[in-house]
Each structure stands twice: as C-alpha cells, then as structure tokens.
PyMOL commands that place a pseudoatom at each C-alpha (Angstrom):
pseudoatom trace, name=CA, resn=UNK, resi=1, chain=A, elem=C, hetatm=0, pos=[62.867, 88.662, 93.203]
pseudoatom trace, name=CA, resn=UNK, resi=2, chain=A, elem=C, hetatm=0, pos=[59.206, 89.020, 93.281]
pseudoatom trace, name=CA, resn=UNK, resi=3, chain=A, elem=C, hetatm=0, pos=[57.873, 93.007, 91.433]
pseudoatom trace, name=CA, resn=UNK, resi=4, chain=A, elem=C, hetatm=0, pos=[54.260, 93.262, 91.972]
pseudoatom trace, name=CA, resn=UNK, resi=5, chain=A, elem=C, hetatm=0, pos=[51.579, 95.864, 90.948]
pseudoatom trace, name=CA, resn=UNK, resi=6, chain=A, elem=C, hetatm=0, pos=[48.336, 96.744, 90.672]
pseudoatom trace, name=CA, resn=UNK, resi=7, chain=A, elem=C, hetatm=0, pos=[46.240, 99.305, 88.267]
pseudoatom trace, name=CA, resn=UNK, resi=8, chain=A, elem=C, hetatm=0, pos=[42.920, 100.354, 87.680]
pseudoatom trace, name=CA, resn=UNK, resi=9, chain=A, elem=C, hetatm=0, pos=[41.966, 99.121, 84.082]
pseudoatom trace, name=CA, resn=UNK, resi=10, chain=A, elem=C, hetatm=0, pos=[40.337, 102.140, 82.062]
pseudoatom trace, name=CA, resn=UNK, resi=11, chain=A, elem=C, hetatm=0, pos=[39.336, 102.773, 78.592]
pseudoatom trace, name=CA, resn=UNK, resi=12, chain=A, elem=C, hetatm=0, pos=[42.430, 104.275, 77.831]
pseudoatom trace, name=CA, resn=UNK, resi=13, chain=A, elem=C, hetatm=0, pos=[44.426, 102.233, 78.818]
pseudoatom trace, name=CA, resn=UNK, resi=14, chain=A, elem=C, hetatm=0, pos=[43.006, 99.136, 77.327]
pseudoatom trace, name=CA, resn=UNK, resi=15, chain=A, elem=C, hetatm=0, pos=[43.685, 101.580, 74.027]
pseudoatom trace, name=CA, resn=UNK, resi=16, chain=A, elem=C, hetatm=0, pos=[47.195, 101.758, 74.467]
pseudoatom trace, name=CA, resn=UNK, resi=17, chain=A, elem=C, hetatm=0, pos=[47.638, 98.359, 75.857]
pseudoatom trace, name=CA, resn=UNK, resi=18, chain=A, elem=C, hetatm=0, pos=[45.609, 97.023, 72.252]
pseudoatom trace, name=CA, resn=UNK, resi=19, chain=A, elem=C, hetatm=0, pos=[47.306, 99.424, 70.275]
pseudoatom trace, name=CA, resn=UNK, resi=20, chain=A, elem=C, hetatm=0, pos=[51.148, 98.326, 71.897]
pseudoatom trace, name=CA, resn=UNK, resi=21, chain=A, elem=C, hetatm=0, pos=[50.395, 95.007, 70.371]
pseudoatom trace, name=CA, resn=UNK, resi=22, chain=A, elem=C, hetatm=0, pos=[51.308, 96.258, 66.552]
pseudoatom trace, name=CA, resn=UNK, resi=23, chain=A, elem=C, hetatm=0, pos=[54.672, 96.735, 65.796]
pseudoatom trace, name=CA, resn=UNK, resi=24, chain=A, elem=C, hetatm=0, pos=[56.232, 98.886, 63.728]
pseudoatom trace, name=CA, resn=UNK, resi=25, chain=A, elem=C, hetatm=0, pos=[57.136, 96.370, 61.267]
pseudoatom trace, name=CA, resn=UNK, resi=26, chain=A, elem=C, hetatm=0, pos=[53.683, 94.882, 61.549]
pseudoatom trace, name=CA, resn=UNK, resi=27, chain=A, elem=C, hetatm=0, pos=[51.976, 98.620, 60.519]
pseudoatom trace, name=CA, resn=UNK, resi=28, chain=A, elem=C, hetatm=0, pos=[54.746, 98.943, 57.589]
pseudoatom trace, name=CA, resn=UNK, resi=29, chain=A, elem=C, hetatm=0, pos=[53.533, 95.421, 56.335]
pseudoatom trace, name=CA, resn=UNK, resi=30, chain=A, elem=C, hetatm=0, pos=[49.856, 96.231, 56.631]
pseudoatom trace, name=CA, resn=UNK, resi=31, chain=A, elem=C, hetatm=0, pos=[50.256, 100.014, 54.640]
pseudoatom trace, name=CA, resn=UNK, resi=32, chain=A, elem=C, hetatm=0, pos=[52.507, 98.392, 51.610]
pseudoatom trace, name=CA, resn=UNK, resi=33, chain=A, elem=C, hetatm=0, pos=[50.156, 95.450, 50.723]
pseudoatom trace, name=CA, resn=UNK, resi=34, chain=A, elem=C, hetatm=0, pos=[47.262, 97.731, 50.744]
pseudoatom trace, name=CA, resn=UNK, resi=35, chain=A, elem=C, hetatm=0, pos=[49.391, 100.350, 48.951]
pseudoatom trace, name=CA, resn=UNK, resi=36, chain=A, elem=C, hetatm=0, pos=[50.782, 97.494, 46.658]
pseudoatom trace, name=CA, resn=UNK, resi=37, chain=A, elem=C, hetatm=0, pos=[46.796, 96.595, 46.509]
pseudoatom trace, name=CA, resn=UNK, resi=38, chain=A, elem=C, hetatm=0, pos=[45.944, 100.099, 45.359]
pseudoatom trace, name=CA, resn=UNK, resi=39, chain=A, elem=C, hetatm=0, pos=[48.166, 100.667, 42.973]
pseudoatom trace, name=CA, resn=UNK, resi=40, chain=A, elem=C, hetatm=0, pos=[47.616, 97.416, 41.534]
pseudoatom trace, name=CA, resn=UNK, resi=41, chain=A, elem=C, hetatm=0, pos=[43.822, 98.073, 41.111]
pseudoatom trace, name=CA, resn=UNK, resi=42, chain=A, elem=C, hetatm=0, pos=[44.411, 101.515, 39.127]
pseudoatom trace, name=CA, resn=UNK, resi=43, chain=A, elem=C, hetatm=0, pos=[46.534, 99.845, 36.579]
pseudoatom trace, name=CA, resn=UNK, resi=44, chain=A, elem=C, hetatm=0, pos=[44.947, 97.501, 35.983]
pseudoatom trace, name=CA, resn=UNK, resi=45, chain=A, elem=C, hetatm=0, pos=[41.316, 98.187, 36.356]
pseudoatom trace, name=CA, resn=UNK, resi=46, chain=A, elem=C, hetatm=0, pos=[40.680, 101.834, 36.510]
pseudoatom trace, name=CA, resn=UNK, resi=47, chain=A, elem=C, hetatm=0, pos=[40.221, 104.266, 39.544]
pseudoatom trace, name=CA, resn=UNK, resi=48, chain=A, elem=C, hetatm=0, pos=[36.954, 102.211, 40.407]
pseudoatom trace, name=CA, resn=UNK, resi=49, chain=A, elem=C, hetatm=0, pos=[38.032, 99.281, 41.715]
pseudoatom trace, name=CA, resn=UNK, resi=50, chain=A, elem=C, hetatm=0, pos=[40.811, 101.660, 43.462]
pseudoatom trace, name=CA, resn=UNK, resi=51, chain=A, elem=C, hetatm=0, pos=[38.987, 103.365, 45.572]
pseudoatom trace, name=CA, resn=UNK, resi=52, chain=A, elem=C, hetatm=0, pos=[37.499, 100.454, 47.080]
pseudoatom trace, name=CA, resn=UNK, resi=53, chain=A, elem=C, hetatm=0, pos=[40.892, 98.983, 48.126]
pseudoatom trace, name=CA, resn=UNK, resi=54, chain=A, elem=C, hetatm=0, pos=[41.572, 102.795, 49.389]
pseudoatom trace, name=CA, resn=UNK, resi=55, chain=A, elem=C, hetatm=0, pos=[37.966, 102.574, 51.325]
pseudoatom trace, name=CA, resn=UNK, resi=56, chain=A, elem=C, hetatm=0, pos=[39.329, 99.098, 52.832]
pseudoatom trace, name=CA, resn=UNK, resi=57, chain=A, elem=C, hetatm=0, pos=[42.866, 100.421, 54.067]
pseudoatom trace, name=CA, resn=UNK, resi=58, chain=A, elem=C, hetatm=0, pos=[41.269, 103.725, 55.453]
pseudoatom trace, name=CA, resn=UNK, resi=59, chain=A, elem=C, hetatm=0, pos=[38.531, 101.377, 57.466]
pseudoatom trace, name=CA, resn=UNK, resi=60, chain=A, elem=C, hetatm=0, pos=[41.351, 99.222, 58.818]
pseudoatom trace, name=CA, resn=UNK, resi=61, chain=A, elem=C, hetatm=0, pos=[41.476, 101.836, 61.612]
pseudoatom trace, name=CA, resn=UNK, resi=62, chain=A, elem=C, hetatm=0, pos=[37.881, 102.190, 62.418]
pseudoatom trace, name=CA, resn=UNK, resi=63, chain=A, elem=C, hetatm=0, pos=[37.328, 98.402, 62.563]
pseudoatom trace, name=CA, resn=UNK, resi=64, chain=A, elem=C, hetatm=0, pos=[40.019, 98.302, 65.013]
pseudoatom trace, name=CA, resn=UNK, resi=65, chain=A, elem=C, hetatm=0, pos=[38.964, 101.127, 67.397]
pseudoatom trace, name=CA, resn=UNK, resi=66, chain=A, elem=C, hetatm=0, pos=[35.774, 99.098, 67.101]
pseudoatom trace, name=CA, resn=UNK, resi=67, chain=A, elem=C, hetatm=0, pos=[36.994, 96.151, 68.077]
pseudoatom trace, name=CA, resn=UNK, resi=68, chain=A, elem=C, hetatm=0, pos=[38.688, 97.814, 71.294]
pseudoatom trace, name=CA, resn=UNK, resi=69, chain=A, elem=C, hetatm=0, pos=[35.363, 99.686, 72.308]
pseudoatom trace, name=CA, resn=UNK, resi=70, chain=A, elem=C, hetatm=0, pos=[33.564, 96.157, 72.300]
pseudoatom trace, name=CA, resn=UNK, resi=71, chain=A, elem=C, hetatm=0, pos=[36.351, 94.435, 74.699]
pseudoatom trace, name=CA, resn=UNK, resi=72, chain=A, elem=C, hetatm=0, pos=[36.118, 97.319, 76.705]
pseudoatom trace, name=CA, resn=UNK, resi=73, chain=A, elem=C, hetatm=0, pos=[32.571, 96.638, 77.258]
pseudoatom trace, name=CA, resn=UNK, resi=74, chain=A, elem=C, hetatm=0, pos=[33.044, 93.042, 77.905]
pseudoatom trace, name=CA, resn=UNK, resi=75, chain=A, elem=C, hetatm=0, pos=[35.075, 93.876, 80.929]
pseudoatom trace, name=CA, resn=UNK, resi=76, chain=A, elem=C, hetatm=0, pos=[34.147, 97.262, 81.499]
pseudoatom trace, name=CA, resn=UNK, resi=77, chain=A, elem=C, hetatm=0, pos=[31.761, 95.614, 84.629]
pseudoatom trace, name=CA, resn=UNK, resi=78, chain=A, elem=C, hetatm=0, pos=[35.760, 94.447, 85.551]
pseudoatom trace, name=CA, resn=UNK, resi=79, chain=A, elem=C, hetatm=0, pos=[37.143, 97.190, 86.170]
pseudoatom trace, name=CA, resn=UNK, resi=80, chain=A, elem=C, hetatm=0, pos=[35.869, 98.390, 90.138]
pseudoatom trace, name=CA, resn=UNK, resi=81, chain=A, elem=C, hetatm=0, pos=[38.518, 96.804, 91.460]
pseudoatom trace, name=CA, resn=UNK, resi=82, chain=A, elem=C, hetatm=0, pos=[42.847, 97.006, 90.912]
pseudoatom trace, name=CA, resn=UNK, resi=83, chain=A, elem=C, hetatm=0, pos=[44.037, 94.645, 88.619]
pseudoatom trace, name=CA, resn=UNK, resi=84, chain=A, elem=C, hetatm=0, pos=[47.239, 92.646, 90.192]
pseudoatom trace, name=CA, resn=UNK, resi=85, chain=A, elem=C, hetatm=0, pos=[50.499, 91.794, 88.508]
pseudoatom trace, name=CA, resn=UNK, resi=86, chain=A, elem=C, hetatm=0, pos=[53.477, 89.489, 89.697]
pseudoatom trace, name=CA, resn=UNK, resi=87, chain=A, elem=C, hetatm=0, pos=[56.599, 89.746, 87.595]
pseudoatom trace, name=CA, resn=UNK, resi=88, chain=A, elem=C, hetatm=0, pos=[59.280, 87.151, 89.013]
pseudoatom trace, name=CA, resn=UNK, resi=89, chain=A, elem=C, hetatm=0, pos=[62.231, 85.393, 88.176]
pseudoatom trace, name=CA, resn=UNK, resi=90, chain=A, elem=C, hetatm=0, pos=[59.977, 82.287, 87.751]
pseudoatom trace, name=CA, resn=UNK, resi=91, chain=A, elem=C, hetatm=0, pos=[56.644, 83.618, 86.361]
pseudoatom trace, name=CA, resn=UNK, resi=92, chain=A, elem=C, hetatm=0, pos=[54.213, 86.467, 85.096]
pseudoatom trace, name=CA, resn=UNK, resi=93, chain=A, elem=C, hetatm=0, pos=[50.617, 86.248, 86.593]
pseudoatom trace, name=CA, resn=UNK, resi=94, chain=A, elem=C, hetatm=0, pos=[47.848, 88.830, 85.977]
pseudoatom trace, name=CA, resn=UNK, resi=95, chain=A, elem=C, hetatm=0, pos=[44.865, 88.447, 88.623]
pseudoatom trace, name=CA, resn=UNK, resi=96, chain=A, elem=C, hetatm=0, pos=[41.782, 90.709, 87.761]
pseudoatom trace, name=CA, resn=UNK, resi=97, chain=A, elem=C, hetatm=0, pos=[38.376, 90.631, 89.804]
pseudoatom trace, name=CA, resn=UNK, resi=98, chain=A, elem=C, hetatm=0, pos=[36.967, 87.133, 87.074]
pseudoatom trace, name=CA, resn=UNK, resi=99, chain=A, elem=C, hetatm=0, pos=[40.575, 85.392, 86.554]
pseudoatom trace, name=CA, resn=UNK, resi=100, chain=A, elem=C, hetatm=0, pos=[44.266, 84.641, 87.675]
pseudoatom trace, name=CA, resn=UNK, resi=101, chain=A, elem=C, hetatm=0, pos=[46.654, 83.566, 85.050]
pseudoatom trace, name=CA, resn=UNK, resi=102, chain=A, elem=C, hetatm=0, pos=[50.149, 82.452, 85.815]
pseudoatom trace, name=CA, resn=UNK, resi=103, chain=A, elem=C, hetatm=0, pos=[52.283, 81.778, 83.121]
pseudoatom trace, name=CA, resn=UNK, resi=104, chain=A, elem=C, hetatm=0, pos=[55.717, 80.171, 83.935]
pseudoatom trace, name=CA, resn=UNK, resi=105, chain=A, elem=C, hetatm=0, pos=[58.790, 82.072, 82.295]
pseudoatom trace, name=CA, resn=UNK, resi=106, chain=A, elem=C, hetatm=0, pos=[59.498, 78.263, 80.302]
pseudoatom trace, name=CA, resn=UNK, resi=107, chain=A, elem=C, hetatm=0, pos=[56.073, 78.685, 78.732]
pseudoatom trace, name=CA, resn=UNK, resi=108, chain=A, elem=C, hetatm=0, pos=[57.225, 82.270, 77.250]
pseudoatom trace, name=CA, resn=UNK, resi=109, chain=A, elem=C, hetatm=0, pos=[58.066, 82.236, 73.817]
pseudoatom trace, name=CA, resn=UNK, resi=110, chain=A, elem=C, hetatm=0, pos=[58.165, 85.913, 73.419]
pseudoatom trace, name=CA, resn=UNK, resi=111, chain=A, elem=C, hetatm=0, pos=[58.718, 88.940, 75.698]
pseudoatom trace, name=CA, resn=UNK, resi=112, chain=A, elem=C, hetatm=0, pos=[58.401, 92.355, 74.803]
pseudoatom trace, name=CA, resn=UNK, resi=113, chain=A, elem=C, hetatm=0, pos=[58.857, 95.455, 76.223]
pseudoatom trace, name=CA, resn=UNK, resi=114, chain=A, elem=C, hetatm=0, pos=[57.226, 98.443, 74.757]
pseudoatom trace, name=CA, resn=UNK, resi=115, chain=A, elem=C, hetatm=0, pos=[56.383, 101.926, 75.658]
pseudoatom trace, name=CA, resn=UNK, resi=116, chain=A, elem=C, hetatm=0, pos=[53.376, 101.387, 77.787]
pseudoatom trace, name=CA, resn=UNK, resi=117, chain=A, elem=C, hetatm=0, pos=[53.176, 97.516, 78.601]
pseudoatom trace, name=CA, resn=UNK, resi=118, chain=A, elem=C, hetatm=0, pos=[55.393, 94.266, 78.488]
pseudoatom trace, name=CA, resn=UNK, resi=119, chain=A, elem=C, hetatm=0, pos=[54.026, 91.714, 75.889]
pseudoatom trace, name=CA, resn=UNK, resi=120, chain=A, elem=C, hetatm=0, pos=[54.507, 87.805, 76.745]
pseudoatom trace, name=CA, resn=UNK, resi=121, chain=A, elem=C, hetatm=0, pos=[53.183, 84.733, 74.297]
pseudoatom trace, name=CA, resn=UNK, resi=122, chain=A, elem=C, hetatm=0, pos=[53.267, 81.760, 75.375]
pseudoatom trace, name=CA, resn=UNK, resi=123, chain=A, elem=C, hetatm=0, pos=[54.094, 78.683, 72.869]
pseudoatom trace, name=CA, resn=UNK, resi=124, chain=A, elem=C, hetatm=0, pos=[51.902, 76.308, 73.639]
pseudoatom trace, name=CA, resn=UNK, resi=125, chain=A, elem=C, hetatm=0, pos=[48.463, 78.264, 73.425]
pseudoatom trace, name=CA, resn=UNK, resi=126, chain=A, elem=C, hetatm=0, pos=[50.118, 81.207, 71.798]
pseudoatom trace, name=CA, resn=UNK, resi=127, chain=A, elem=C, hetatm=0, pos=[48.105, 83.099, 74.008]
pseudoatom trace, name=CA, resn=UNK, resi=128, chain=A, elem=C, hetatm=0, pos=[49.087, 86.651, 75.078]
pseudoatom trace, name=CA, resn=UNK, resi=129, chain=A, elem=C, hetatm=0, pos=[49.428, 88.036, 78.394]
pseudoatom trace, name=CA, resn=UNK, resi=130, chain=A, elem=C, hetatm=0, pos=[49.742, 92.114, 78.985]
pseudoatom trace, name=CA, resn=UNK, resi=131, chain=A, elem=C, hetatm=0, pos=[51.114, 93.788, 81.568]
pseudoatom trace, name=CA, resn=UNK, resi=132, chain=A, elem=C, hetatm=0, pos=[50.919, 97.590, 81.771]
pseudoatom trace, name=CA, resn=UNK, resi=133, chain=A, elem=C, hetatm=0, pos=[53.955, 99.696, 82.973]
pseudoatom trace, name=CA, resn=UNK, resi=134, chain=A, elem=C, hetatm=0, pos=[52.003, 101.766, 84.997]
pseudoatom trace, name=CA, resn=UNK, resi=135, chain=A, elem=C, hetatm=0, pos=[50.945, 99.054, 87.487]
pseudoatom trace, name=CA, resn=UNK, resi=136, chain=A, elem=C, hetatm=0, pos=[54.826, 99.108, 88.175]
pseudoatom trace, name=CA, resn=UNK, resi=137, chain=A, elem=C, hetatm=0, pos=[57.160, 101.854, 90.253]
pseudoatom trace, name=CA, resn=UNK, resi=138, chain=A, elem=C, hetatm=0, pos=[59.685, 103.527, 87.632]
pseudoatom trace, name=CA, resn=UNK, resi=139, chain=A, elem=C, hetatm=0, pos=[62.245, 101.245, 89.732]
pseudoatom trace, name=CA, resn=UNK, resi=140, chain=A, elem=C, hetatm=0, pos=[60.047, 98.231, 89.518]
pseudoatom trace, name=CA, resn=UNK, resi=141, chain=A, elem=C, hetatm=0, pos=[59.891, 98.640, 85.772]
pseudoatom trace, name=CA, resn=UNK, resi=142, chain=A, elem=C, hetatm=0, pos=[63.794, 98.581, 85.220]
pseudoatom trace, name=CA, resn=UNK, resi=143, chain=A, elem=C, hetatm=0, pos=[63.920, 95.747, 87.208]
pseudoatom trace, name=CA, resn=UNK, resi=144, chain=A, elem=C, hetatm=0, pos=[61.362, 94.423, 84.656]
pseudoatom trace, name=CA, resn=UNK, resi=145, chain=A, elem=C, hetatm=0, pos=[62.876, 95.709, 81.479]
pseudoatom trace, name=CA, resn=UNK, resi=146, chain=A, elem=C, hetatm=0, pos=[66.064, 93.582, 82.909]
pseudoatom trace, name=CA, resn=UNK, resi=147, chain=A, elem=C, hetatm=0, pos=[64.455, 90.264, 83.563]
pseudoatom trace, name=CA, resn=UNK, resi=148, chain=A, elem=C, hetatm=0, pos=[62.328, 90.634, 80.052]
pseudoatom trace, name=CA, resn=UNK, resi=149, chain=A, elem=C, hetatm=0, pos=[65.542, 91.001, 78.366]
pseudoatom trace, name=CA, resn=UNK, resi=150, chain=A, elem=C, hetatm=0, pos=[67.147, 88.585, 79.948]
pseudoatom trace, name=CA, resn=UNK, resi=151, chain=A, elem=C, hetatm=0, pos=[64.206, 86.087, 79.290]
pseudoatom trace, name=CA, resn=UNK, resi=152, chain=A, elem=C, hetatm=0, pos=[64.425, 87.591, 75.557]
pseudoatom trace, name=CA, resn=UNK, resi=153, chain=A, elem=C, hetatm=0, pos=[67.653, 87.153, 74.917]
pseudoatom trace, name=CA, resn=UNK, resi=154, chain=A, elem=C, hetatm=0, pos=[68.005, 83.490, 74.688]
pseudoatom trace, name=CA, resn=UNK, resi=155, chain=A, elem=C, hetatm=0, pos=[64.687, 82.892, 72.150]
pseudoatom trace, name=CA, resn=UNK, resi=156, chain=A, elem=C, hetatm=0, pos=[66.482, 85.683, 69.410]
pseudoatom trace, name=CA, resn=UNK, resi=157, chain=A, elem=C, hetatm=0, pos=[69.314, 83.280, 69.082]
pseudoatom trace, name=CA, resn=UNK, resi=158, chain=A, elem=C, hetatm=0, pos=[66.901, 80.689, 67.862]
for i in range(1, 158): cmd.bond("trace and resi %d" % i, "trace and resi %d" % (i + 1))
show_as sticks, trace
zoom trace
C-alpha cells in the first residue's frame, strides 16, 4: 500500500505544523518550571527578581512565533510548487522543490499522529520528518492513522 499527497506549503501551515510538535505534556512541563521559577524568585528575593522570570515565561511565546516567521522565510522562495508525500508500508518520504527525504519505517523511532500532521523521528539522526494531514484524502489519512499506529505500537512496549 502506497498513500501519496501533495500540498502547497503556506505560512499557516508551517504554524500549525511547528506548533503540532509540542505536546501537551511538553507545554505542562515548560509552564510549572517557570511557575516553580517564579514563585521561587518572590520568596526568596522579592517581586524584583520575579518579574523577570515572569518577563522570560511570557517571551517564551514570542521567541517562538519568531523562530517560525524566520523558517518561513528560509523556504518561503519553496513554496511555488506542491510539496509530495509517500506514506507506505515500507517508508515515509517528503519531496519539496530543494530535497527528497526517504526515511525507512526501521529508521522510525517515533510516530505520531496529531491533529494536523503525523510526526516521525528517526533514531539514528533524531531528525524529524512532518507530514501534514491535509496533503492526504480523509480516507488516505485513516489509512495513515492505521499504519502509524501500527508502526507505534511496537516502540511503547520498549
């Protein structure tokens, strides 16, 4: 079984795509240290030293929205073409106008399926490879959700 797809890569996209890498648990971890840092700083120091942990936890978000506008414009000059996806029983590949990656489902250390995307890391590299639902059919992307879980379900036994 071979899914393929294709999708026009646009800012917001690349937003949600960026954004679908935190988790949940990830967010939680992120808002009780700096919470934990916060209220550490008024007891022991004074409001002072306080609000500068506060001015770090609010700029988290900025940073990050920064961070996303500058890889947008590193392959905004990408994105006149479709993107391509292959989703198979024996590999993911992403082929965009300046590269084709293939990653073989052995080299997958983690799949994910979220909302908007699938997320795959590889183990070697521990590089990440995206691919977006809506490059995919609604049937396509069951099919998907399937073989990701399938692929998942052996690495959460580990």
């Amino acid at each position: 079984m071979t899914l393929t797809g294709q999708v026009r890569m646009t800012y917001p996209l690349l937003r949600r795509l960026n954004y679908g890498t935190f988790t949940r648990r990830g967010m939680a971890i992120i808002v009780v240290i700096e919470a934990t840092l916060v209220l550490a700083s008024v007891t022991t120091t004074g409001l002072g030293n306080a609000a500068t942990w506060l001015a770090c936890a609010v700029g988290i978000f900025p940073i990050y929205e920064f961070l996303i506008r500058r890889s947008w414009l590193r392959v905004r000059h990408l994105t006149d073409q479709p993107w391509h996806y292959e989703v198979s029983d024996v590999h993911v590949s992403v082929t965009t106008p300046a590269t084709h990656v293939v990653v073989a489902w052995a080299e997958i250390s983690k799949a994910r399926t979220a909302r908007h995307a699938w997320y795959f890391r590889t183990a070697s590299s521990r590089a990440r490879v995206t691919v977006p639902r809506s490059a995919f059919s609604p049937d396509a992307q069951s099919e998907i959700d399937a073989l990701v879980a399938a692929h998942a379900a052996p690495s959460r036994a580990r």
